[in-house]
N, C-alpha and C positions, 0 to 999 in steps of 0.2 A: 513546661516540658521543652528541652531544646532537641536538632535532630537526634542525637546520639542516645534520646532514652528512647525516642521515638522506633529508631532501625530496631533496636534490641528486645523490642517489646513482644514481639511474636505476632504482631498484628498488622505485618505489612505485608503485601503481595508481592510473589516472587517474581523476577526479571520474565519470565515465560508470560503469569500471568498479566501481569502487565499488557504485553505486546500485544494478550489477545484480549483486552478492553480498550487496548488504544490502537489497535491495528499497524501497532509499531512506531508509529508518531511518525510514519513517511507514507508516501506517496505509493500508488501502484495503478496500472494501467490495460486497457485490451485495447488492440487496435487492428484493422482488418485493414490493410493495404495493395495496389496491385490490378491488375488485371487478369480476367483468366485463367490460362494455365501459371499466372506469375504471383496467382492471388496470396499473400498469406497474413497469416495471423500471428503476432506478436504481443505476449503478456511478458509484464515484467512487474515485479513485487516490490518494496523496501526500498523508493527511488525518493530523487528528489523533485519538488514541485515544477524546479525550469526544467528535469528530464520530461516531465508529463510536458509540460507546453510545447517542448519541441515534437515530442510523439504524437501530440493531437494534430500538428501541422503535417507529419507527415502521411498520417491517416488518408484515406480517400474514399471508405465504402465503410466504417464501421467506427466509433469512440465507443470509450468505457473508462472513467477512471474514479480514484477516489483519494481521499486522504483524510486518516486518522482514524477512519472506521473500513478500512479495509479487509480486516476481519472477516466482516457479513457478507462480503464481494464474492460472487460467483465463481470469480479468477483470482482473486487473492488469498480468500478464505480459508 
């Protein structure tokens, strides 16, 4: 069977569902930064892996992140 009987067979998942068995195939985050009244909270979904390493860096009081099952994520979900 090569791709092309494969695509047309009726038996493939569609681009949506996809993204929600693979959490989009990127990266997503929650990071709580700040002080006090300066405190906040920043999510970001559909990223790339070096965006999360620099967001963990700039975290101070909180990480959260994931990739390729971000789907089941509290904040990406």
């Amino acid at each position: 069977m090569n791709f092309s009987d494969f695509k047309n067979s009726g038996n493939v998942l569609s681009k949506e569902q996809m993204s929600a068995v693979k959490g989009g195939g990127t990266c997503g985050y929650k990071i709580t930064m700040g002080e006090g009244e300066f405190q906040s909270t920043k999510v970001e979904c559909n990223v790339s892996l070096e965006d999360v390493k620099i967001a963990l860096k700039l975290a101070n009081i909180s990480r959260n992140w994931c990739c390729e099952h971000c789907g089941t994520s509290s904040y990406c979900g």
